[in-house]
N, C-alpha and C positions, 0 to 999 in steps of 0.2 A: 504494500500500500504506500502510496505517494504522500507525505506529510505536507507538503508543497503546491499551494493553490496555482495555476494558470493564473497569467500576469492580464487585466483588462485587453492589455495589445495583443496576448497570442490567442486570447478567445475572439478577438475580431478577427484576426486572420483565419482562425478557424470557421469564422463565418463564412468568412468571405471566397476561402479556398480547400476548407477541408482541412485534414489533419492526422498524423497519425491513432492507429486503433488505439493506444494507449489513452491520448484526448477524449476521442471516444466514450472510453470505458467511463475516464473517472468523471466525465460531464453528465454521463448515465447514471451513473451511482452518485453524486456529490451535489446535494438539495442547492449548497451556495454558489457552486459553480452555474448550475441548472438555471439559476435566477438572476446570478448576471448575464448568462449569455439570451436569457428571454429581455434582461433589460436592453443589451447590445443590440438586437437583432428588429430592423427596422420593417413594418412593413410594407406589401409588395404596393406598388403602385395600385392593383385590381383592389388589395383589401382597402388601403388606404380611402378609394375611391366610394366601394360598399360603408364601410365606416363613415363617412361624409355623407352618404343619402341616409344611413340608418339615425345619424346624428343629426340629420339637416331640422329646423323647427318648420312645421308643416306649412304650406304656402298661404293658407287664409290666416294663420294667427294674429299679424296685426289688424283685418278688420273683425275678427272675434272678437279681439280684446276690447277693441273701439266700442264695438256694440255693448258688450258686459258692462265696460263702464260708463257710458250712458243710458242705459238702464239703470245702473243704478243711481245716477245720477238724478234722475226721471223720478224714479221709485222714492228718494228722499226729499224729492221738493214734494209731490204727490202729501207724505206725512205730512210737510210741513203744511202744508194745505189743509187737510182735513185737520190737525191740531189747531189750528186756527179756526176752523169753522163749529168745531166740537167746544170751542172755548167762547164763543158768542153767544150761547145759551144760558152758560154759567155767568158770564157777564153781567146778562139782561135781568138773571135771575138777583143777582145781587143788587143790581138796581133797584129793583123792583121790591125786593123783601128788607132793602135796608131802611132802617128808621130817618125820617127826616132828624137834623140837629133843631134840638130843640133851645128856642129865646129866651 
């Protein structure tokens, strides 16, 4: 057994060209080596590409959002609206039932 990690530079040439079976072996059995050379290891143009449409944010989202938030925008004038009309009763009633000030 190899006590002796692969240098960052000969796991990229490993990439890039292959290597002997010995590399091989210990990038098969060796969890840290495994993980750097998945951090080394760029991908292909075609993934990169899939990655990009699987990653891309859907083409209507900014007039969804648009719409969401005026709607909601709509929906809380709306409250204020009817909180206001809901409060003209109570008003009229307090007019109505309050005592004149008395001379």
């Amino acid at each position: 057994m190899n006590l002796r990690h692969p240098s960052r530079r000969t796991l990229r040439e490993w990439l890039d060209t292959g290597g002997p079976a010995s590399l091989d072996e210990h990038i098969g059995t060796c969890l840290r080596c495994a993980g750097r050379v998945e951090d080394l290891a760029e991908p292909s143009p075609a993934m990169g590409e899939l990655l990009s449409q699987v990653l891309a944010p859907p083409v209507d989202l900014v007039p969804r959002l648009s719409d969401g938030i005026n709607s909601k925008l709509r929906d809380r004038a709306d409250l204020r609206l009817l909180g206001g009309m809901l409060g003209l009763p109570i008003e009229t009633t307090r007019l109505i039932v309050r005592e004149p000030p008395s001379d």
